[in-house]
N, C-alpha and C positions, 0 to 999 in steps of 0.2 A: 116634255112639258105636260106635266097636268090638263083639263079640261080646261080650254080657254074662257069660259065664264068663272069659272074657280081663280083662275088667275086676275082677269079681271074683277072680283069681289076682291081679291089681295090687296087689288092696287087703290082700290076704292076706301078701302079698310085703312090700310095705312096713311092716305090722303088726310081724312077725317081723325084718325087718329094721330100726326102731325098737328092738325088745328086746334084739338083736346088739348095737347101735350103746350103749344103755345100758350093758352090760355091759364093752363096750368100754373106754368111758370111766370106769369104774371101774380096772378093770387099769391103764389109762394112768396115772390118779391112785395108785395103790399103787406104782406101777414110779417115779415123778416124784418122788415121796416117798421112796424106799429111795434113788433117784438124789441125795436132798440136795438136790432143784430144788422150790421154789414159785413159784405166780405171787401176787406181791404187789398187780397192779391191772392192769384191762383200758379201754382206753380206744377207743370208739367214735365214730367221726366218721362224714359222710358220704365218705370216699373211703378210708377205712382204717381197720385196729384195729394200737393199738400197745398192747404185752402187756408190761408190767414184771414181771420176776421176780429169784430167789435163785439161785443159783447155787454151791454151797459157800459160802456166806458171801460171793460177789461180786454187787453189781447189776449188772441190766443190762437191757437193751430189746430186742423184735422190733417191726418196723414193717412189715404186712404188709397187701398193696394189696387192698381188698373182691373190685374185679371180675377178679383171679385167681384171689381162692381162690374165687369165687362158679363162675369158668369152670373151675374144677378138678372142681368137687362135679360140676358139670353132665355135664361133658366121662366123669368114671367112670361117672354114673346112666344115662348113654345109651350105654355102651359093656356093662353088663350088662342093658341093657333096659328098666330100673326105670320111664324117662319118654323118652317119644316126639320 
């Protein structure tokens, strides 16, 4: 274990940034909505999620691969420090 106030800023950090991340996704859902876009169904497999949504009145699909967006999250958490 790391220096135990190190760890405790971790757990403070990520707290705080959970409540960001919340509020976030609110905004996004208000801006999706003014935008005339919903998503209609989400579909989760084990190698991808394909996201059906609305689009002005048009359907349509993202099919987006897990272990990029899993190496994305990673790739930013460890470029501001979050995880080791």
């Amino acid at each position: 274990m790391e220096r135990p106030t190190a760890e405790i800023r971790r757990l403070l950090l990520l707290g705080l940034l959970r409540n960001y991340i919340q509020q976030e996704i609110a905004h996004l859902k208000d801006d999706l909505k003014k935008a005339n876009l919903s998503i209609s169904e989400i579909q989760t497999n084990e190698l991808d999620i394909t996201v059906k949504f609305v689009n002005n009145g048009m359907y349509d699909q993202g099919i987006y691969m897990k272990k990029m967006l899993d190496a994305e999250i990673k790739n930013r958490a460890k470029r501001t420090g979050l995880i080791i």
